[in-house]
C-alpha distance (Angstrom), angle and dihedral (degrees) to the residues before:
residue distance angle dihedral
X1 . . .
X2 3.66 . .
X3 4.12 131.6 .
X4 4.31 91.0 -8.9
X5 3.73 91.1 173.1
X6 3.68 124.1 -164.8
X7 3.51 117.4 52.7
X8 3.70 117.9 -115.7
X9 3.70 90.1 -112.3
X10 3.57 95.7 49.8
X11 3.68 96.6 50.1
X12 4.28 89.8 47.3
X13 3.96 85.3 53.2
X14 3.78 85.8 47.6
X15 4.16 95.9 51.6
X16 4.09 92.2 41.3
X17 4.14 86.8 59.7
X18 3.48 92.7 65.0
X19 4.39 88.5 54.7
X20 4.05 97.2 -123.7
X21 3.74 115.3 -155.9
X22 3.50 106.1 -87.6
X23 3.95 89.2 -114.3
X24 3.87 93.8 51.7
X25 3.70 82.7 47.7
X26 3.71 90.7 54.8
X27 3.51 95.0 47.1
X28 4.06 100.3 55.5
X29 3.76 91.6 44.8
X30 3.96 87.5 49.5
X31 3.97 88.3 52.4
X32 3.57 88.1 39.9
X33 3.77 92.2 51.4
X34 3.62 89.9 43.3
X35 3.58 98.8 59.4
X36 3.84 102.8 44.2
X37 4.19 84.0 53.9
X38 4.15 80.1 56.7
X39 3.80 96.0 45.7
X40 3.45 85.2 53.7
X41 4.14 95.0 44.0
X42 4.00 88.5 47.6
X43 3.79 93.0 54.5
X44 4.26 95.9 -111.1
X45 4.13 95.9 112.1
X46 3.66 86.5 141.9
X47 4.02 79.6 66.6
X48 3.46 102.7 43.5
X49 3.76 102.0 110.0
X50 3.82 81.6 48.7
X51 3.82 95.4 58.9
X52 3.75 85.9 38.6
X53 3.72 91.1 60.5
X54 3.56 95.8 48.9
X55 3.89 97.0 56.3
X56 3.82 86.0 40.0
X57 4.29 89.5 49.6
X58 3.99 84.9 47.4
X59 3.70 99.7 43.9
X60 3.76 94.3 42.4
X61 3.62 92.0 56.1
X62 4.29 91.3 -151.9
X63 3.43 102.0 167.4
X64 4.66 117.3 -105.3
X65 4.03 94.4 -113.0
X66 4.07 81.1 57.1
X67 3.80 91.6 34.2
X68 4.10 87.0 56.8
X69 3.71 95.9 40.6
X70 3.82 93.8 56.7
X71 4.24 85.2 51.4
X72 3.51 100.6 -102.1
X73 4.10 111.6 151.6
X74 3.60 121.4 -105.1
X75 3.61 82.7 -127.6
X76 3.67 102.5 56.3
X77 4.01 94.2 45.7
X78 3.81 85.9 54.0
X79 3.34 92.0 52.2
X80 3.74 99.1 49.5
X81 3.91 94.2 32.4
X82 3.80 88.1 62.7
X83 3.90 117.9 120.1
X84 4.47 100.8 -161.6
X85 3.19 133.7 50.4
X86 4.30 108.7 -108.2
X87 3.93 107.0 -93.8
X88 3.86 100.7 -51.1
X89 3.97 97.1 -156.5
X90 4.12 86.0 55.5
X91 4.12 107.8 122.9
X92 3.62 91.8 -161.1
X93 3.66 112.5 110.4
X94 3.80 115.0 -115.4
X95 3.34 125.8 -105.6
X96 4.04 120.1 -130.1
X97 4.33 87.2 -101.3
X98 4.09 84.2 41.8
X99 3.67 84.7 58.1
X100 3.87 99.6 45.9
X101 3.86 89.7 51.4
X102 3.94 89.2 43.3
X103 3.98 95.0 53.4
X104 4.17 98.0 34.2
X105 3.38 91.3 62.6
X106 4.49 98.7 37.2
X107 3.67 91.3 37.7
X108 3.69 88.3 52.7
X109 3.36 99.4 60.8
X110 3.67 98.7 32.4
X111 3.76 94.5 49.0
X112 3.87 89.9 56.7
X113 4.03 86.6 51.3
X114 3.88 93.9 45.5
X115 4.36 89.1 43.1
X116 4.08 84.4 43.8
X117 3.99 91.1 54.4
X118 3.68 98.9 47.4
X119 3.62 85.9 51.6
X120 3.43 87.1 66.7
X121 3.79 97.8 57.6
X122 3.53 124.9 83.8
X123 3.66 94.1 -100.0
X124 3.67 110.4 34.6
X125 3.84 101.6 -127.6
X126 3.74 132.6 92.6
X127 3.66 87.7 -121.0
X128 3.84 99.4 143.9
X129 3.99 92.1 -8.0
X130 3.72 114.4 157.7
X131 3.34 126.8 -122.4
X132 4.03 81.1 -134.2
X133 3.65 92.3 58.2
X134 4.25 88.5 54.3
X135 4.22 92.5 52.1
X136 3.63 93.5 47.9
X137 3.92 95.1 60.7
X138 4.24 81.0 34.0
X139 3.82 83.8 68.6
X140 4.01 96.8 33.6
X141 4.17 85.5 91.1
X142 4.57 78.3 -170.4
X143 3.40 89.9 58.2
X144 4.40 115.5 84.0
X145 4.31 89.8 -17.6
X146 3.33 83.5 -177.7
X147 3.50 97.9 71.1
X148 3.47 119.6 85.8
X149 3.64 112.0 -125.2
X150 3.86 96.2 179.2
X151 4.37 92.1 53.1
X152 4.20 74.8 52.2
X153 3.61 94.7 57.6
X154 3.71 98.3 34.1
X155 3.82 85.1 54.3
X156 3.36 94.1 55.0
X157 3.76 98.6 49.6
X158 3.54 94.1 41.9
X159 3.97 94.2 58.4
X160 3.81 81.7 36.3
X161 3.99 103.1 -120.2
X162 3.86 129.0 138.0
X163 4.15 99.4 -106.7
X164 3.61 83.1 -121.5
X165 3.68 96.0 62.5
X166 3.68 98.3 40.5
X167 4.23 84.3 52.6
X168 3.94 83.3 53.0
X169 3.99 92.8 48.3
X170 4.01 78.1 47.0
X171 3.15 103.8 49.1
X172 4.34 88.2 58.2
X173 3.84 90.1 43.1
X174 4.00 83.4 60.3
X175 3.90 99.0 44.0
X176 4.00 92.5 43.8
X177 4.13 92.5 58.8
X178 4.11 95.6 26.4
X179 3.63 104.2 96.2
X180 3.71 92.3 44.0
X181 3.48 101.6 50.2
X182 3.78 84.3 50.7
X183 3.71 88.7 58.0
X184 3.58 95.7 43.8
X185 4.27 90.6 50.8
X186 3.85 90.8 39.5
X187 4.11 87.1 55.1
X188 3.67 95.5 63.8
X189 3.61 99.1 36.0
């Protein structure tokens, strides 16, 4: 990806100026976290801090006039500000952008859902969750209506994984950042 911009640290020291509520906070490091452990899965490590500055742009929710002014490409808050998953029937395969845009927006929505289940369990943390324990509140439509389950399933098809295998790859994204976004939240609050 060409001319990305701001750094990844730059932009975070940006965001925690404004003093985001520590649960906003803890959901754009948890994206952010979520897509460097992808970057690293689909093979672009040298990107990482790019992909991690995408979920963190899209989970932070700063605003693009604020976005440009701290040098973030045009290109790269497009990519994270978008709100569906690129044509999902397309047989093309995806390029490494293609990819970023794909995941922002499906790991989004099935990070919160993953995060949202482990809440539910005595302890919190996806240590040990099930993959199971995910696809039942998937189907339980009451359960996180925010999320949306479609961008989940488009994502998956589109990057051409069985949904329960991309909730597995999930799942580890989640635990490998979890205890340090809880430090990071827990240090401001």
């Amino acid at each position: 990806m060409s001319g990305v911009g701001a750094s990844y640290e730059s932009l975070y020291t940006l965001y925690r100026k404004g003093n985001p509520a520590p649960e906003k906070l803890r959901r754009a490091l948890l994206l952010a976290g979520v897509m460097r452990w992808f970057a690293e899965f689909r093979g672009f490590g040298s990107a990482a801090d790019t992909w991690a500055t995408a979920g963190l742009i899209r989970g932070s929710g700063l605003d693009d006039a604020a976005l440009r002014a701290a040098g973030v490409s045009d290109e790269l808050v497009s990519l994270a500000g978008r709100e569906k998953v690129a044509d999902a029937d397309a047989q093309a395969p995806l390029t490494q952008e293609e990819q970023l845009g794909c995941l922002v927006v499906t790991l989004d929505h099935l990070s919160a859902l993953v995060v949202a289940s482990a809440a539910t369990r005595p302890k919190g943390s996806v240590k040990d969750m099930k993959v199971s324990a995910v696809q039942k509140k998937f189907r339980d439509s009451k359960f996180l209506p925010e999320v949306n389950r479609m961008a989940i399933l488009q994502g998956a098809r589109r990057m051409r994984w069985e949904i329960g295998d991309l909730t597995s790859k999930t799942i580890k994204a989640v635990f490998s950042c979890e205890d340090e976004v809880r430090d990071a939240v827990q240090a401001i609050a």
